[in-house]
ROPA-268897 format. One record per residue (C-alpha): residue number from 0; residue in three letters; x, y, z. Coordinates in Angstrom, 2 decimals, padded with zeros to 5 digits. Example, Ala and Ser with C-alpha at 12.3 -4.5 7.8 and 13.67 -1.06 7.14 Angstrom:
2
0, Ala, 012.30, -004.50, 007.80
1, Ser, 013.67, -001.06, 007.14
END
This chain:
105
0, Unk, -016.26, -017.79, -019.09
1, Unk, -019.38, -019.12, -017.58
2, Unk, -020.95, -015.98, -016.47
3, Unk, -020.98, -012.67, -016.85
4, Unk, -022.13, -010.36, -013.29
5, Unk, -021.47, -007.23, -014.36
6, Unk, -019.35, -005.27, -016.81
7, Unk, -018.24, -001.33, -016.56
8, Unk, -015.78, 000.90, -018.51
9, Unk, -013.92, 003.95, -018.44
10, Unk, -011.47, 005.88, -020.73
11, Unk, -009.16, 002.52, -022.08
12, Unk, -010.16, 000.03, -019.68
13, Unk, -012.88, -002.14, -019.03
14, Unk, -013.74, -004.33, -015.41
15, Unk, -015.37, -007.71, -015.80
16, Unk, -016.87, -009.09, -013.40
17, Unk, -016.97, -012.91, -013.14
18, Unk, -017.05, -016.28, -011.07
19, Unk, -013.86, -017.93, -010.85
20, Unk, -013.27, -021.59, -012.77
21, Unk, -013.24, -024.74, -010.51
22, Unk, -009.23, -024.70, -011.24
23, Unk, -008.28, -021.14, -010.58
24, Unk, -008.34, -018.00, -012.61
25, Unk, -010.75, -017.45, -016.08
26, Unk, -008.98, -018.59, -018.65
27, Unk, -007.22, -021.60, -017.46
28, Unk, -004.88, -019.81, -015.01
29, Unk, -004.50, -021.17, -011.37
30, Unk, -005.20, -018.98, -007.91
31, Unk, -004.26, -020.03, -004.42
32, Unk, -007.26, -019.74, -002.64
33, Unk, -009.79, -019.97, -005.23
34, Unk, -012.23, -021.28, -002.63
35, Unk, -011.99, -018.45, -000.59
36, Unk, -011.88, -015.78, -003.55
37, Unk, -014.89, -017.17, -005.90
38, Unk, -015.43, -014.06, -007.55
39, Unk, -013.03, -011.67, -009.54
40, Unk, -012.62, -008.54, -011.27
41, Unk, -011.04, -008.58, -014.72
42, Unk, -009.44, -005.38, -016.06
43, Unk, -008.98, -005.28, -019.68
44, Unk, -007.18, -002.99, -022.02
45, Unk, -008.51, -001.38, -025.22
46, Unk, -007.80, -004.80, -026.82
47, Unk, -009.47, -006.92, -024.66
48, Unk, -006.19, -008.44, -022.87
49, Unk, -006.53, -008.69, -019.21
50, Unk, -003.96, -006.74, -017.43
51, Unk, -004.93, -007.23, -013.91
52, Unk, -007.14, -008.91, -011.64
53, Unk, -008.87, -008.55, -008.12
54, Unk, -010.77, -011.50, -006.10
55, Unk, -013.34, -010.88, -004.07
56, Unk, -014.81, -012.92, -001.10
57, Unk, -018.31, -011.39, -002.29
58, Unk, -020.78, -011.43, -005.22
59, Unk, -020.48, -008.63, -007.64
60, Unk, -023.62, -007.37, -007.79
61, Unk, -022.92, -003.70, -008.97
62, Unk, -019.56, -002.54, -010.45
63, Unk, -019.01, 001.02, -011.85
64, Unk, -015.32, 002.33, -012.65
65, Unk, -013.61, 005.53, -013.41
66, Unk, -010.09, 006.08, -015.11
67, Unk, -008.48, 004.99, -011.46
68, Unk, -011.00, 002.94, -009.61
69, Unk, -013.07, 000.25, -009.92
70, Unk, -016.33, -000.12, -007.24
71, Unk, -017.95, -003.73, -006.70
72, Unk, -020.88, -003.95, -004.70
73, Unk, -023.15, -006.64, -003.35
74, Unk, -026.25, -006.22, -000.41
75, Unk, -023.63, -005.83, 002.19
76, Unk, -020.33, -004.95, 000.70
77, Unk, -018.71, -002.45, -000.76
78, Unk, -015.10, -003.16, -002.63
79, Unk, -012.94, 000.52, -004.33
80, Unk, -010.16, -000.64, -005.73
81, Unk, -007.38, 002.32, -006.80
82, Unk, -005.98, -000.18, -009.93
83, Unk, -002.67, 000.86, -011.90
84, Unk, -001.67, 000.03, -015.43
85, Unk, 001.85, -000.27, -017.29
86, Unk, 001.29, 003.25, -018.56
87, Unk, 000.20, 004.99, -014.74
88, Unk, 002.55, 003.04, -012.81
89, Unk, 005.70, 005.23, -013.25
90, Unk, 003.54, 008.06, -012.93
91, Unk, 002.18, 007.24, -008.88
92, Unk, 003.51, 008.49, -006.11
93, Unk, 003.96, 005.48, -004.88
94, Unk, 000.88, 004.93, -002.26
95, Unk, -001.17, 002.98, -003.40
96, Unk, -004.84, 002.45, -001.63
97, Unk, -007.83, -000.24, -001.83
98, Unk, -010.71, -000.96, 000.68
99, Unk, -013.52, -003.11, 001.92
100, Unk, -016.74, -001.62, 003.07
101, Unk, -019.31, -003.55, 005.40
102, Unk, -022.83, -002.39, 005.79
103, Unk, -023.98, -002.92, 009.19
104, Unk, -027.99, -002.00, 009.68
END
C-alpha cells in the first residue's frame, strides 16, 4: 500500500482509505475499471482481513464510520455507504441503501 488517506473505526471494523495499484485492487487483486475508480475504501475485520471494498471516483479526504456506515468526503463530494458483513447479512431486511452527494455552491 502506497498511501494511506484516511483511516476510521467502529465497533469490529475498520475503513481504509487508499489509492488503487496501477493493476487493480491493493494487494495484487485486479478491478475492471480501475481508471475510473482510483480510490477505494477497505473494510477490515478485527483481524485486519479485508472483507469488503468500495471505489470511489473521488479523493477521500475525510472518512468517519459507525457500526453500519462508512462516510467519505472530499471538497465536493459526499459518499454514505450502508456496508454489511458475514455476521449482519442474514440479519437485513433485505434493502440495502448507498449514496453520492454533490455540493453545488
Amino acid at each position: 500500500m502506497s498511501r494511506l488517506y484516511a483511516i476510521a473505526s467502529s465497533s469490529d471494523h475498520c475503513v481504509l482509505a487508499v489509492p488503487q495499484s496501477e493493476d487493480g485492487l491493493p494487494g495484487g487483486g485486479t478491478s475492471i475499471g480501475a481508471a475510473e475508480y482510483p480510490y477505494v475504501l477497505m473494510l477490515c475485520n478485527s483481524l485486519g482481513t479485508t472483507v469488503d471494498t468500495k471505489q470511489l471516483t473521488f479523493e477521500p479526504l475525510h472518512v468517519a464510520m459507525t457500526a453500519n456506515y462508512v462516510f467519505a468526503a472530499s471538497k465536493e463530494h459526499f459518499h454514505a455507504w450502508h456496508f454489511r458483513t458475514a455476521k449482519t447479512w442474514t440479519h437485513v431486511d433485505g434493502s440495502y441503501t448507498e449514496q453520492l452527494y454533490n455540493y453545488v455552491d
